[in-house]
C-alpha positions in Angstrom: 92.7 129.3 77.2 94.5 127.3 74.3 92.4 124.2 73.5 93.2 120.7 72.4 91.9 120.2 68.8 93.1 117.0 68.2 94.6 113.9 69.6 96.7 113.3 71.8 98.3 110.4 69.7 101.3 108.1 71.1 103.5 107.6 67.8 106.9 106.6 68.2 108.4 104.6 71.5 112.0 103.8 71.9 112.8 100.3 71.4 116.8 100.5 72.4 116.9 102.1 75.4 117.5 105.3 74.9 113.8 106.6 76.7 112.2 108.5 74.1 108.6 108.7 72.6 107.1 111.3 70.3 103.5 112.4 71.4 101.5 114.1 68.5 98.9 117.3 69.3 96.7 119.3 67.1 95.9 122.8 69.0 93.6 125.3 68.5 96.2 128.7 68.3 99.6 129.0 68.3 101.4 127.7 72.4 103.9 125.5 73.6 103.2 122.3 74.0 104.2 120.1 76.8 104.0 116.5 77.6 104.8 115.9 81.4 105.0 112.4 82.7 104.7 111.0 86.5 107.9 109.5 86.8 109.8 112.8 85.3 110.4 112.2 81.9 109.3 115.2 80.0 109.2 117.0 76.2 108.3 120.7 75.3 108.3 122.3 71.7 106.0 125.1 70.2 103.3 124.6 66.9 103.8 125.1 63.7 101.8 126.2 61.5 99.7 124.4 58.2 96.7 126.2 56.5 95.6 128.2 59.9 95.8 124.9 62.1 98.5 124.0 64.9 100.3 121.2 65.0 103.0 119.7 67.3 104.9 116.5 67.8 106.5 116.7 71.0 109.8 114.4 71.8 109.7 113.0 74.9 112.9 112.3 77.2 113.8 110.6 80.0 111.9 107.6 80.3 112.9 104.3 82.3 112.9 100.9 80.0 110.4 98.4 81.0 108.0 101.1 82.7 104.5 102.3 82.2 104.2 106.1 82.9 101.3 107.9 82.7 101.3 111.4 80.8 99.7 114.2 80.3 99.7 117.3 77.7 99.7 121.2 78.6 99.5 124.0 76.0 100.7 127.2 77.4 101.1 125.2 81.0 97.5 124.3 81.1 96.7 121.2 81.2 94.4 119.9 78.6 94.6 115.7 78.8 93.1 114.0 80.2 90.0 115.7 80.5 88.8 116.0 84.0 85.5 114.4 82.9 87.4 111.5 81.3 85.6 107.5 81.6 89.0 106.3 80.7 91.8 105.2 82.5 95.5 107.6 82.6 97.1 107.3 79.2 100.1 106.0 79.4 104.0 105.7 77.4 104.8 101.7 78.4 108.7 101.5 77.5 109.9 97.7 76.7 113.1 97.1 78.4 113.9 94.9 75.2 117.0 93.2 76.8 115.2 91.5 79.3 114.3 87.5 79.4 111.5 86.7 77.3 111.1 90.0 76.4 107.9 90.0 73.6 107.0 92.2 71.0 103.1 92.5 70.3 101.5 93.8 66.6 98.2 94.1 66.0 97.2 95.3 62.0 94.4 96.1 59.6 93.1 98.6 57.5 90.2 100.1 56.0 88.3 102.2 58.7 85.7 104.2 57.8 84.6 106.6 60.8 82.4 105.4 63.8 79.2 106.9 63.6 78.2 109.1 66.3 77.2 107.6 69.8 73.6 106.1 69.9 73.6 105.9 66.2 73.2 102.3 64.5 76.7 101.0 63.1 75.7 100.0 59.5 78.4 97.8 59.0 78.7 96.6 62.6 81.5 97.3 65.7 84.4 99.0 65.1 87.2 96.7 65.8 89.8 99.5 67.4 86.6 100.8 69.1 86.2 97.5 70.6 89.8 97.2 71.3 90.0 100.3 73.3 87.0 99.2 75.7 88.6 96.0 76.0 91.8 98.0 77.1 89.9 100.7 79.1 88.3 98.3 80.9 91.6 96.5 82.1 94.2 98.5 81.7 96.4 95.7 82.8 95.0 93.8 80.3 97.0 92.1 77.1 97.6 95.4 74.7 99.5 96.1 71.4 103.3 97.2 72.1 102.0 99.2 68.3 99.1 99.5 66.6 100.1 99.3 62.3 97.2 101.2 60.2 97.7 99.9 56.7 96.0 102.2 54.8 92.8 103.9 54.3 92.8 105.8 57.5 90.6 108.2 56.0 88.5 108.5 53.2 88.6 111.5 50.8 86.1 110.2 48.4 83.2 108.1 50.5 82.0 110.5 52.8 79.8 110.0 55.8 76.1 111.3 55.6 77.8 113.8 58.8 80.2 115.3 56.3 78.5 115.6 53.2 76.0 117.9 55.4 79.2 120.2 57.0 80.6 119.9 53.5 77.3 121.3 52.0 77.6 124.3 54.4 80.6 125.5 52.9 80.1 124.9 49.0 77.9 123.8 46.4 78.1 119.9 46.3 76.2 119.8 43.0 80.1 121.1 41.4 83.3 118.8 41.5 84.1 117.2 43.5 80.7 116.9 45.2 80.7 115.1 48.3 84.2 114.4 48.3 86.5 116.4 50.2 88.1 119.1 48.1 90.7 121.4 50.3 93.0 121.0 53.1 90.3 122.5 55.3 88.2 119.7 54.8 90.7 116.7 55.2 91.0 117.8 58.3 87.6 117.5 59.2 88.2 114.0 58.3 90.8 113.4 60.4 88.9 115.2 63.5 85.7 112.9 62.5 88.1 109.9 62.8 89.9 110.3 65.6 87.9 112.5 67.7 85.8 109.1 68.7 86.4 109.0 72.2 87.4 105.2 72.3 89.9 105.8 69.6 91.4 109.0 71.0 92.0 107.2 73.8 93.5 104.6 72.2 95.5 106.4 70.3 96.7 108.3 72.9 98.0 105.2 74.7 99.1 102.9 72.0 102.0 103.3 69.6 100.8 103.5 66.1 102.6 103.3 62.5 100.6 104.1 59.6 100.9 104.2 55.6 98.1 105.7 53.1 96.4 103.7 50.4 94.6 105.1 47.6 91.2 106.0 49.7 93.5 108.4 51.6 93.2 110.6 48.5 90.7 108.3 45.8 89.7 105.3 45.1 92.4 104.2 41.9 95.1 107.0 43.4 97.9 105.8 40.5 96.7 103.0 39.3 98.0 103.7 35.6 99.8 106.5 33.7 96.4 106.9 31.5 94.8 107.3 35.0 96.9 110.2 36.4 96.6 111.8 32.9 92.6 111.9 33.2 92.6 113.0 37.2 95.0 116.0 36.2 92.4 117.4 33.5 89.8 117.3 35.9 89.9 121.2 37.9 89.7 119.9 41.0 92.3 117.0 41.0 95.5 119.5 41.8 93.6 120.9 45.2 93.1 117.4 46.1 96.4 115.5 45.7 98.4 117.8 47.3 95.8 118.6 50.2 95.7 114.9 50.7 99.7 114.7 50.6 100.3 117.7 52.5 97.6 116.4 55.6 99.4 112.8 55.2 102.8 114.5 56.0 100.9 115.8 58.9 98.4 113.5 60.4 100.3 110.5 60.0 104.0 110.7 58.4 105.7 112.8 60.9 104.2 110.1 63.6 106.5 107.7 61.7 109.7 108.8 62.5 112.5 108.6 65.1 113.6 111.7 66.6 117.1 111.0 65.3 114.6 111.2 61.5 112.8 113.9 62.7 116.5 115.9 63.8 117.7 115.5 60.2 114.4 116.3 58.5 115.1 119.3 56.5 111.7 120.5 55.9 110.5 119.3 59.0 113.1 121.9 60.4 112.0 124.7 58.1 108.2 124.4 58.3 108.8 124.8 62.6 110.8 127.8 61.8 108.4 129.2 59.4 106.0 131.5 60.7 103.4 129.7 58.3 104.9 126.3 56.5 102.0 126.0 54.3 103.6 127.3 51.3 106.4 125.3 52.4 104.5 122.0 52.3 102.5 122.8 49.3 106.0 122.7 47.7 107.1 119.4 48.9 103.8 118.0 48.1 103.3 119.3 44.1 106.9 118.3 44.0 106.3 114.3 45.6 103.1 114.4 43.1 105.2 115.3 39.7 107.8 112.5 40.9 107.8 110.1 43.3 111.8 110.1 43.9 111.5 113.6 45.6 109.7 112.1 48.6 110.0 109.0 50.6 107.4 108.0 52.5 108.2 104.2 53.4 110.0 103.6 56.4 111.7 101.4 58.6 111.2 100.5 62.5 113.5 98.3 64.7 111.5 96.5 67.8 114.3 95.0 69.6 114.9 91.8 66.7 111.9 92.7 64.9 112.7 94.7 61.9 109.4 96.5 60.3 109.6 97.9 56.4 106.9 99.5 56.0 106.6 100.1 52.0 104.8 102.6 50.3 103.4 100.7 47.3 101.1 103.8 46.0 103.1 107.4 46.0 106.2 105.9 44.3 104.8 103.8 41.7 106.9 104.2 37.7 103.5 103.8 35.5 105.2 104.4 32.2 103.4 101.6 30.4 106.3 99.3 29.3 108.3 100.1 32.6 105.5 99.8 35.0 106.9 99.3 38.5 105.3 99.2 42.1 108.5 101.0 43.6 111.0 103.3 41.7 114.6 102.4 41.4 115.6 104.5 44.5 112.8 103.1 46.3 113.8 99.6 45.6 116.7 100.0 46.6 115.9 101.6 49.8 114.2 98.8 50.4 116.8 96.1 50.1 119.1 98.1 51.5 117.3 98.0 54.7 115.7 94.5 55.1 119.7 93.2 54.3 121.3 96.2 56.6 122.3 94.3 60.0 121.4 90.7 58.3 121.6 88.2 60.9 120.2 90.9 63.8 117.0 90.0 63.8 114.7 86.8 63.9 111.6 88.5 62.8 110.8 90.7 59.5 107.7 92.3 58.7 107.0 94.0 55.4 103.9 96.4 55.6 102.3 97.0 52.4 99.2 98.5 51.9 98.0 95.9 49.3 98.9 92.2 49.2 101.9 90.9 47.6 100.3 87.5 47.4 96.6 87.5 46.4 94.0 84.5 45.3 95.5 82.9 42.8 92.8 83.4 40.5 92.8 87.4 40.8 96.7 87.6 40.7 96.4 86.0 37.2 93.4 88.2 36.0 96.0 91.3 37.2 98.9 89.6 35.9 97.1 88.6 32.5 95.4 92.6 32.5 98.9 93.9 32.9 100.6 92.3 29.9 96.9 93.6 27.6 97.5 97.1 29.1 101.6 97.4 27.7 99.9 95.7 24.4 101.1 92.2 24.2 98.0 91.1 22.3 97.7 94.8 20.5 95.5 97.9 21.0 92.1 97.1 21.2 93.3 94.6 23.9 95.7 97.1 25.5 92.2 99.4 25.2 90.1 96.5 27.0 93.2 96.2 29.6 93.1 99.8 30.7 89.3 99.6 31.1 89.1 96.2 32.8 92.2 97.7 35.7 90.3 100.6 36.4 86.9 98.8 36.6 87.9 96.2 38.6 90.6 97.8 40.8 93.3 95.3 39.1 96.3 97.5 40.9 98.3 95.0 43.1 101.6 94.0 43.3 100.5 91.2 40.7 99.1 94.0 38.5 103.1 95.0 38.3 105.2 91.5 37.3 108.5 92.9 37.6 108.1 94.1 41.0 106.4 90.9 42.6 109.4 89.0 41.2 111.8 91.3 43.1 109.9 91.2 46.2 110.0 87.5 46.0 113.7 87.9 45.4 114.3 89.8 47.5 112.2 88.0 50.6 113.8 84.3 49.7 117.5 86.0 49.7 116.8 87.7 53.5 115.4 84.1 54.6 117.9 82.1 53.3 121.2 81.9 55.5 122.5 80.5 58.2 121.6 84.3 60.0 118.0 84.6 58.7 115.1 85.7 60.0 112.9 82.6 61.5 110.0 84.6 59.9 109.0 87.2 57.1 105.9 88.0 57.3 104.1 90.5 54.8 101.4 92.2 56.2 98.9 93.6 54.1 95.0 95.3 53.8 92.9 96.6 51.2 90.5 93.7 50.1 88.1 93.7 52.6 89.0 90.1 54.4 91.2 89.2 56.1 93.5 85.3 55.3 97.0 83.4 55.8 98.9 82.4 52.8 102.1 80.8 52.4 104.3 80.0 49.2 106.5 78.1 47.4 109.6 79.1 45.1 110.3 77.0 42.3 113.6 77.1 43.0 113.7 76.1 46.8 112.2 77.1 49.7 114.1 79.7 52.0 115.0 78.6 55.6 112.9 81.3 57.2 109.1 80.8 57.7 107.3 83.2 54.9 103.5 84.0 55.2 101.5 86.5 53.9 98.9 88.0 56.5 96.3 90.0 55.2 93.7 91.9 57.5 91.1 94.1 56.3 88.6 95.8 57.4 89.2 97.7 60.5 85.6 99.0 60.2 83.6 99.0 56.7 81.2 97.3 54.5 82.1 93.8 53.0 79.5 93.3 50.1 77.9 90.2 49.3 79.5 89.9 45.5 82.9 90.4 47.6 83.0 87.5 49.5 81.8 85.0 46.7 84.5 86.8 44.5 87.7 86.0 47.4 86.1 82.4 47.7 86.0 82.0 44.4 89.7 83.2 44.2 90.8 80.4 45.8 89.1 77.5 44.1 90.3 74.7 42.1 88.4 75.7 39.2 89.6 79.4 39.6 93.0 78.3 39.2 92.3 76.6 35.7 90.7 79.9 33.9 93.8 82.0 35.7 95.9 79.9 34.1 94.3 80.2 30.8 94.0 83.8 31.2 97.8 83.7 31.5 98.4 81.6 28.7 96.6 84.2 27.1 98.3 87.3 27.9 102.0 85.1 27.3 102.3 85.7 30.9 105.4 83.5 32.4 104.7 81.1 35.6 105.6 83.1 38.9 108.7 82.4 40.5 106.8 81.0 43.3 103.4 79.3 44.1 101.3 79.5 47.3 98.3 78.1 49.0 95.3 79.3 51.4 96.6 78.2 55.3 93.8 80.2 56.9 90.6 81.6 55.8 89.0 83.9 53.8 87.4 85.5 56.9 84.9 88.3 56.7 84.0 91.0 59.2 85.3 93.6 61.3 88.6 92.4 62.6 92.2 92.8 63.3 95.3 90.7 63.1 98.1 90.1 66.0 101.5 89.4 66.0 102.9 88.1 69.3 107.1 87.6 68.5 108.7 85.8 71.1 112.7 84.9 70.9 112.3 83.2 67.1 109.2 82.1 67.4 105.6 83.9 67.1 102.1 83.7 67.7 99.1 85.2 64.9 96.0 85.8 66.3 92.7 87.1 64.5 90.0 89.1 66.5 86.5 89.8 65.2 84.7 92.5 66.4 81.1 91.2 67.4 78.2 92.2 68.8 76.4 90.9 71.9 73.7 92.0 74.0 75.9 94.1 76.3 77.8 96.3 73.4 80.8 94.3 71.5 83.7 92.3 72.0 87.0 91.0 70.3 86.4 87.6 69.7 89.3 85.0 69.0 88.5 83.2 65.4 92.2 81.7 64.8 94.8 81.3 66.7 98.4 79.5 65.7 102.4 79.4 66.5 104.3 80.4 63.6 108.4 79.3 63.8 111.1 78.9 61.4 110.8 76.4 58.6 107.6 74.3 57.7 
């Protein structure tokens, strides 16, 4: 009998009416797979193939707006989920019928998850929060849930391996050779992604809940393009090549397909030609040496409409320019891919949401040391600072949209031009992970405010550790005093005063948490949940709550 490897995972709903859905499945040998649901609606396509494992991503038609159905998934018309052992409620595809009065959209966001331990283990670093949210959902399944789930980054990591992998990874090489207890082969990514979401309350969750993702660089290493100096030394190193494009190639996989509409997925030309390819691995491992060697041959941001929520989600590490002296966060197409779609329908929505891996606006303090490193590294004080400047980025992980001027100024453009109108949004909201705390900021442009409400909303971590030296450094970041040596820094480095300012409206906060967004008409609602433990397991705990609407 064919077996369920993997998932299932819920990745795409419909949000204009049209009833689709697009279920993801990993199987163990070539089948059909089939996703049947109780009130008809239905989808059926065979695997395809990827380095000896089977993958579909099954479209699902038919559905009824404003319904919750539950599903479940057969491989060669046997059914496989839900187990018949399963503690969990039905999964289920819930359909918003987004033309309905006082229809909401709900968002819930982080980043940085390293795998749950085993059950019974101890949790080093305390509860998972999407652990905890399932039981919270499991446990009242009519309960508030996320319409989707966003997973900003880090949803694996390649090069921090649990004590469980390092031992299955010693079984199959010599760890004591490059890259040691890093992953090294496609083969072993996906024991990654099999460690990750094979926890039973994520499965489920994921099997229920919508979910959008984007990579950061612990999806393939710690510093993945942080400078061209960077990329130079990986690609000496014999092991790099096998890595970036198994960790591309598995990304295209695991999480990117997920992203897109069917109407994407229908016009996908190498989606189309890896499902009629016996084997698409040679296939992928094309696309992928070909995204590596230059970032305009792939695109892997994208762009979701939730009724009149517009997400961008921007991929601010594959499509990086790191020439020194033209360093940019996003290449020219990619720019403009982006402002082609947050000003495409202007006036159609009230909400927009720009998910990006890594903040756009950062303690003041660090975005000055980044902004201060960057001008050193292209050698505005000469080479032995430009030598110091290199150093200092890589050391300190100085890599964020502040570490690349140019392109912070054209965001900021570009988000005070879509909020300015009499058609703009009543919010932007940049939503953001990667440094391990999770706070609300909101600025200022020099040259007048936009009408829309702008915040940056950064959550992080999901589940991981948040060092001691971490949080005094992020406190620090947003002192008075801090603000005095940034400023000097920048003085230093004859770096020009921002286009805009900003200040702290909520937090730092530390711990195992997640971020909601709860849209409403043109208002909205941000919520952050800590994942804490108590003496009968662990809960989501409300630390901040507010109304966000148009204006100030």
């Amino acid at each position: 009998m064919t077996g369920l490897r993997l998932g299932p995972l819920l990745r795409y709903v419909d949000w204009d009416g049209d009833g689709t859905a697009t279920v993801w499945i990993e199987a163990d040998r070539p089948c059909v797979a089939e996703v049947r649901c109780e009130d008809g609606a239905h989808g059926t396509t065979r695997t395809f193939q990827i380095a000896g494992h089977h993958y579909a991503l099954i479209t699902v038609t038919g559905l009824t707006p404003g319904t919750a159905t539950p599903y479940e998934v057969l491989l060669d018309d046997q059914r496989v989920w839900p187990p018949e052992d399963s503690p969990f409620p039905p999964s289920t595809i819930r359909t918003p019928d987004a033309s309905s009065p006082g229809a909401e959209l709900r968002v819930s966001f982080g980043s940085c998850r390293w795998a749950s331990p085993p059950h019974g283990e101890p949790d080093p670093v305390g509860p998972d929060a999407l652990d905890t949210l399932a039981t919270r959902i499991s446990g009242d399944p009519d309960a508030e849930r996320p319409d989707v789930l966003l997973l900003l980054g880090d949803q694996v990591y390649a090069d921090e391996t649990s004590k469980e992998t390092q031992r299955w990874l010693a079984g199959r090489r010599d760890l004591s050779e490059p890259p040691g207890e890093e992953v090294a082969d496609y083969q072993e990514y996906t024991h990654l992604y099999d460690e990750s979401w094979g926890d039973p309350q994520v499965r489920w969750l994921l099997s229920t809940v919508p979910s959008s993702m984007i990579f950061d660089d612990h999806d393939l290493v710690d510093d993945w393009n942080t400078s061209a100096a960077w990329v130079a030394d990986m690609r000496a190193k014999p092991w790099w090549q096998e890595r970036v494009l198994s960790g591309l190639m598995s990304y295209w996989v695991y999480q990117h397909l997920g992203n897109l509409s069917p109407a994407e997925l229908a016009t996908d030309e190498l989606y189309a030609a890896i499902r009629a390819d016996p084997d698409g691995t040679d296939l992928l491992r094309h696309f992928a040496s070909e995204a590596d060697r230059d970032p305009a041959c792939a695109r892997w941001s994208y762009r979701r409409d939730f009724g009149r929520t517009r997400l961008l989600m921007v991929d601010s590490r594959a499509a990086r320019v790191l020439e020194e002296q033209h360093r940019a966060m996003l290449d020219d197409g990619e720019a403009l891919w982006v402002r082609e779609q947050a000003l495409e329908g202007w006036g159609s929505y009230d909400h927009l949401l720009v998910g990006t891996s890594l903040p756009w606006l950062l303690p003041p303090f660090i975005h000055d040391v980044e902004s201060w490193d960057a001008a050193l590294s292209r050698g505005e004080r000469g080479a032995r600072w430009a030598r110091f400047g290199e150093w200092l980025r890589r050391a300190a992980d100085l890599e964020h949209w502040a570490a690349f001027p140019d392109s912070f100024e054209k965001l900021a453009a570009l988000i005070s031009e879509v909020g300015s109108g009499p058609g703009a949004p009543a919010t932007v909201c940049v939503l953001s992970g990667d440094v391990h705390h999770a706070y609300v900021a909101e600025p200022s442009w020099r040259a007048g405010d936009p009408d829309a409400r702008v915040l940056q909303l950064t959550c992080s971590p999901v589940h991981n550790s948040i060092p001691a030296s971490m949080r005094f450094g992020f406190r620090f970041g947003w002192s008075r005093l801090s603000r005095y040596l940034g400023k000097a820094l920048a003085r230093h480095g004859r770096v020009p005063d921002p286009s805009v300012t900003w200040r702290k409206t909520g937090g730092p906060w530390f711990g195992n948490q997640l971020m909601t967004l709860t849209m409403r008409g043109r208002s909205a609602e941000l919520r952050l949940d800590h994942a804490r433990t108590h003496d009968d397991g662990a809960e989501l705990v409300t630390v901040h709550k507010r109304t966000l609407t148009a204006g100030r």
